[in-house]
Backbone as JSON Lines, residues from 0, in Angstrom:
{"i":0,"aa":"X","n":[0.85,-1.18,0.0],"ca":[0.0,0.0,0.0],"c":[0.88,1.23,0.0]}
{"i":1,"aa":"X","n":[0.87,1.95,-1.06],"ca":[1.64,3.57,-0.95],"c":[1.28,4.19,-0.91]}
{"i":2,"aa":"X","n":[1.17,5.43,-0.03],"ca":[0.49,6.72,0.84],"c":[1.08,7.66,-0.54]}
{"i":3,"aa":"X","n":[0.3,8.41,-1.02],"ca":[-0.08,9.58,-1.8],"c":[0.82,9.08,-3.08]}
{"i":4,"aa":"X","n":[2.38,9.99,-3.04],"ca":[2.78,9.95,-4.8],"c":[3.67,8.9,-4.21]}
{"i":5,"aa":"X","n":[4.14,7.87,-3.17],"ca":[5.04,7.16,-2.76],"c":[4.98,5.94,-3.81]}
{"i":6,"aa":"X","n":[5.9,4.83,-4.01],"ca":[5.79,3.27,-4.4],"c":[5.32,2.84,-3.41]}
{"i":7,"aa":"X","n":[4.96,1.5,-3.95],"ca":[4.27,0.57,-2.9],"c":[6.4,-0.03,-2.23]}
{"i":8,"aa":"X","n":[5.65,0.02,-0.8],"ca":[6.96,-0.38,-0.24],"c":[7.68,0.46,0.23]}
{"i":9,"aa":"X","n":[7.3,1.8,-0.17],"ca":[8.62,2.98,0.44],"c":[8.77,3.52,2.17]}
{"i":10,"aa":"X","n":[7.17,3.53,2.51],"ca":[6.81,3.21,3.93],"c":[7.73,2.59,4.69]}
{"i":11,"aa":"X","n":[7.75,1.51,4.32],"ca":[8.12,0.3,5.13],"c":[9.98,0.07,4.91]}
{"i":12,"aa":"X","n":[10.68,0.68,3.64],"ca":[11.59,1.2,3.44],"c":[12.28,2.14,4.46]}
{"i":13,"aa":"X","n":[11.37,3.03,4.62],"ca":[11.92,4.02,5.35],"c":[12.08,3.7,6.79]}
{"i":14,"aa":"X","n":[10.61,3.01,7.32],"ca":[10.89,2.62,8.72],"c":[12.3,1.53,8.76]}
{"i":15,"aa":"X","n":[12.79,1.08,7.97],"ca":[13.67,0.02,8.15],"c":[14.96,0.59,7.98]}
{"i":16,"aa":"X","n":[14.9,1.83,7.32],"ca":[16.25,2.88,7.18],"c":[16.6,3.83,9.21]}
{"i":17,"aa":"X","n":[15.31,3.94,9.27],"ca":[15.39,4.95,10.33],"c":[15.84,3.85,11.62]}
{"i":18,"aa":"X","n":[15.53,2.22,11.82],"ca":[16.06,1.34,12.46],"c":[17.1,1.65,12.24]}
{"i":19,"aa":"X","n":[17.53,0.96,11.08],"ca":[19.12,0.83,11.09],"c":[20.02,2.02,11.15]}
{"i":20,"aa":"X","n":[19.68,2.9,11.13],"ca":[20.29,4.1,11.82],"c":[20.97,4.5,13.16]}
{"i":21,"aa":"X","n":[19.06,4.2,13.26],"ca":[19.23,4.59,15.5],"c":[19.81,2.88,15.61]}
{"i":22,"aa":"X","n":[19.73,1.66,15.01],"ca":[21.31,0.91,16.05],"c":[22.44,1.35,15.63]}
{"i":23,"aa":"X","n":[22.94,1.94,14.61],"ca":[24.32,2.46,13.95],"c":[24.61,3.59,15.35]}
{"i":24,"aa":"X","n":[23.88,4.42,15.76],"ca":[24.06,6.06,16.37],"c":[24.38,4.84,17.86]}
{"i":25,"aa":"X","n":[23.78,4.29,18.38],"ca":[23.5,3.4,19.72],"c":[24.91,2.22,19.71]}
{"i":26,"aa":"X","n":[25.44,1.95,18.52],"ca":[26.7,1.06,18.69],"c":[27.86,1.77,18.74]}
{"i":27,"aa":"X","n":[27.61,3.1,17.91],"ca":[28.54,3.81,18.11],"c":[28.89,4.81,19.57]}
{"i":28,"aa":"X","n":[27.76,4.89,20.05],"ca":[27.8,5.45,21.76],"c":[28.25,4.36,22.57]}
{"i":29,"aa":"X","n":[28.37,3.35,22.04],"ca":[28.68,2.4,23.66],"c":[30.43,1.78,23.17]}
{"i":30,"aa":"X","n":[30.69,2.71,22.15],"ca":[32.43,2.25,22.07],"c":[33.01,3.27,22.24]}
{"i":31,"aa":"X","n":[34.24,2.64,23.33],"ca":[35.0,3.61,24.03],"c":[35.62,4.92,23.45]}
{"i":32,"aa":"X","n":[36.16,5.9,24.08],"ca":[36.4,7.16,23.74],"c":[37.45,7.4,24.0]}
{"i":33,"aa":"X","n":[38.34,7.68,22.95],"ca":[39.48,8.65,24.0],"c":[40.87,7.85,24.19]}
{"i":34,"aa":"X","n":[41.84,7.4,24.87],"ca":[43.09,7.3,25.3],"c":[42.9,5.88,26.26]}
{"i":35,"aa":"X","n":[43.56,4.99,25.67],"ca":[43.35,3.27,26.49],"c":[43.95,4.01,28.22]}
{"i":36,"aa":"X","n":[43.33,3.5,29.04],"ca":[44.18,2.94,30.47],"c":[45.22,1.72,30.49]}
{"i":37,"aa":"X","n":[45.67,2.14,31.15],"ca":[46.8,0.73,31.26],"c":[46.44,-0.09,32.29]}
{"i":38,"aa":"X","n":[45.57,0.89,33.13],"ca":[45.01,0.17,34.69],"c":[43.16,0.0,34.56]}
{"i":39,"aa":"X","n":[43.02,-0.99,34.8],"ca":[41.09,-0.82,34.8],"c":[40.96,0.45,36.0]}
{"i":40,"aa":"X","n":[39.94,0.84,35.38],"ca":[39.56,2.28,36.52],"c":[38.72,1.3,37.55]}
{"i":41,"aa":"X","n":[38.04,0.6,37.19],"ca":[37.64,-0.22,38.77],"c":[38.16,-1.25,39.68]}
{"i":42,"aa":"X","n":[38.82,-1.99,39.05],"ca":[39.71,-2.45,40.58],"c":[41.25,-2.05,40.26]}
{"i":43,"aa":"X","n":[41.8,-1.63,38.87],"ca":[43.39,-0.78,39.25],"c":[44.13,-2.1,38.83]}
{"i":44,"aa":"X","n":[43.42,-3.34,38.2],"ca":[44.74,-4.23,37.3],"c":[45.17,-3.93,36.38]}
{"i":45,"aa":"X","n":[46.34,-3.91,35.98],"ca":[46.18,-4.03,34.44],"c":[45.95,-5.19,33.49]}
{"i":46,"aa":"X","n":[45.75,-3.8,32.76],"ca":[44.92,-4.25,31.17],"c":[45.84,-4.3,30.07]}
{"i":47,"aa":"X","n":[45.6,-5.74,29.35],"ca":[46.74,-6.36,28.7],"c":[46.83,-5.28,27.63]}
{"i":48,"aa":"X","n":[48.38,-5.07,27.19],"ca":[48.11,-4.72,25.62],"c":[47.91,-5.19,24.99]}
{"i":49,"aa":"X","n":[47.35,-6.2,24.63],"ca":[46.39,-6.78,23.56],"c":[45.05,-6.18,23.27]}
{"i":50,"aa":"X","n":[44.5,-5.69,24.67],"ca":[43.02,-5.69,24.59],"c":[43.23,-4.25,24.01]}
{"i":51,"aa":"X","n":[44.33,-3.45,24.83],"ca":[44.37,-1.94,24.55],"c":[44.84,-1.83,22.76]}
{"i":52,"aa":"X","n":[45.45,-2.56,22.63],"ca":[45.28,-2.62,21.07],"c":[43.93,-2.54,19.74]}
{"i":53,"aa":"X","n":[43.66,-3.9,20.43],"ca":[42.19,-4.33,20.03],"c":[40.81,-3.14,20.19]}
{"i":54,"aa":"X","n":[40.79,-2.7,21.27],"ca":[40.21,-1.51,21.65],"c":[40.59,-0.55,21.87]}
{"i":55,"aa":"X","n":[40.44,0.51,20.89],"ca":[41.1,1.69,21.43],"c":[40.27,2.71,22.02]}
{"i":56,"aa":"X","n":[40.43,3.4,23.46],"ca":[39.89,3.89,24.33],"c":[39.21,2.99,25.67]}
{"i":57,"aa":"X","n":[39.74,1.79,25.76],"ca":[38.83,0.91,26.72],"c":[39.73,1.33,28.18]}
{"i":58,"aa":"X","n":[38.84,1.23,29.0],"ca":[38.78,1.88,30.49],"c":[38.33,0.7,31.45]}
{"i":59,"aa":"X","n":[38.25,-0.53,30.75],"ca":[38.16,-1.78,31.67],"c":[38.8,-3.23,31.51]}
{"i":60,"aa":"X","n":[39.08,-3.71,32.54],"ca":[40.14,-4.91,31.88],"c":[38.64,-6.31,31.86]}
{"i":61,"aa":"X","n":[38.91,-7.19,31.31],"ca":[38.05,-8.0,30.93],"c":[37.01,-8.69,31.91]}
{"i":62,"aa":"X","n":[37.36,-8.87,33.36],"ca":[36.61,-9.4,33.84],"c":[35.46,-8.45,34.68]}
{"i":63,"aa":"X","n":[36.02,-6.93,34.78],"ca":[34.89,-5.89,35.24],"c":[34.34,-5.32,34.18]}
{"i":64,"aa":"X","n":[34.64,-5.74,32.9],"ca":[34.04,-5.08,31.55],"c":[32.62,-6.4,31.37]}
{"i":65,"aa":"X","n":[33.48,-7.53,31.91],"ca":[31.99,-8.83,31.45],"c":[31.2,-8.83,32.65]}
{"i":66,"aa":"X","n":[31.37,-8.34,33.86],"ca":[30.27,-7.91,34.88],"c":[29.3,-7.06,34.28]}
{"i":67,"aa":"X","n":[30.15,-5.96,34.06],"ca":[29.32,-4.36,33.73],"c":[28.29,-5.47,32.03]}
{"i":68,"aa":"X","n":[28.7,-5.8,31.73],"ca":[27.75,-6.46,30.53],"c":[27.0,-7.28,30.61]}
{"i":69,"aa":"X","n":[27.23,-8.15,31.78],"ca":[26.44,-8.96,32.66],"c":[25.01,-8.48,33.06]}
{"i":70,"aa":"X","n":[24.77,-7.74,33.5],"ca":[24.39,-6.53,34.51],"c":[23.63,-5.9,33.56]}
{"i":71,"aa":"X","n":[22.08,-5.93,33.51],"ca":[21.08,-5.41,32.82],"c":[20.66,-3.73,33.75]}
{"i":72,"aa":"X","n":[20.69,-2.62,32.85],"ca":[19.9,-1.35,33.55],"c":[18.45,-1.69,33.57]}
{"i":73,"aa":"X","n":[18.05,-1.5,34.32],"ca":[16.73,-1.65,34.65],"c":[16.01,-0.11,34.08]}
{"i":74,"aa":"X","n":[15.1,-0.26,33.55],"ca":[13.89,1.0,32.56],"c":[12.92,1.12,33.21]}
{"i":75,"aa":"X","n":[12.3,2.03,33.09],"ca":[10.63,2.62,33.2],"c":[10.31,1.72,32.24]}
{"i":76,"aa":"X","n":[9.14,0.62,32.16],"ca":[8.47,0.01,30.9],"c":[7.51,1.23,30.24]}
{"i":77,"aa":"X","n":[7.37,0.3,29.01],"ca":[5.96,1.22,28.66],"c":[4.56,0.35,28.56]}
{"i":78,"aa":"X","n":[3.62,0.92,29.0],"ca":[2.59,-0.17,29.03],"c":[1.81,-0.18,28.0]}
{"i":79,"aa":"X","n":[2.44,-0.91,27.21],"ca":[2.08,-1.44,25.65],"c":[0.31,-1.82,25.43]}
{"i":80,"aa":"X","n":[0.01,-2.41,26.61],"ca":[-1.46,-2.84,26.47],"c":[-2.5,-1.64,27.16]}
{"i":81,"aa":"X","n":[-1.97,-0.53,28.05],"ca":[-2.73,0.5,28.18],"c":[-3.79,0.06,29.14]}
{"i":82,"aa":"X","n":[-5.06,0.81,30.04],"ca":[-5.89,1.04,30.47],"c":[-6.97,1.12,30.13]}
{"i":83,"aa":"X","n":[-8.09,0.42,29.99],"ca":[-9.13,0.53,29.41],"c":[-9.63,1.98,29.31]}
{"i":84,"aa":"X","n":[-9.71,2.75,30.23],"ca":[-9.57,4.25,30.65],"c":[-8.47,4.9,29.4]}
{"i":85,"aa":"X","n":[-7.41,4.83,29.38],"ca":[-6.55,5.59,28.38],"c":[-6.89,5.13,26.74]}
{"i":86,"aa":"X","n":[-7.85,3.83,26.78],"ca":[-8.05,3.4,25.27],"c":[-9.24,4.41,24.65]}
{"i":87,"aa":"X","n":[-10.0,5.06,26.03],"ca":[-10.97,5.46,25.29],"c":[-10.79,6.68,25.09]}
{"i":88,"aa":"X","n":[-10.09,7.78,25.61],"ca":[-9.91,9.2,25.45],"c":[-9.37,9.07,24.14]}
């Protein structure tokens, strides 16, 4: 189905462009920044040069980097199914 002068398909094109975007912008925020440590900033071992190679800007040595990844942030949900009350306004 294509909305006004669109192809059929461009809709659904686009939502799949604007995905792959926001994970491109979101993979690129969660890799490190900046100047390797030689020491993990949380317990103060060092961090092989291998990894500091491999990663450049990493600030954790491997076993407080696979905790911290371990370790889910907890969110506000959204309540997808709603209130009978909020369905009707």
């Amino acid at each position: 189905m294509a909305g006004g002068w669109t192809r059929d398909g461009a809709v659904s094109e686009q939502i799949e462009a604007s995905i792959d975007d926001e994970l491109k912008r979101m993979q690129a925020a969660r890799r490190p920044v900046g100047e390797s440590l030689t020491h993990c900033a949380e317990c103060d071992e060092p961090i092989p040069e291998r990894r500091r190679a491999a990663i450049p800007g990493v600030k954790l040595c491997i076993d407080c980097q696979s905790e911290r990844d371990g370790v889910r942030a907890q969110r506000g949900g959204i309540n997808r199914r709603g209130s009978k009350d909020s369905q009707l306004k």
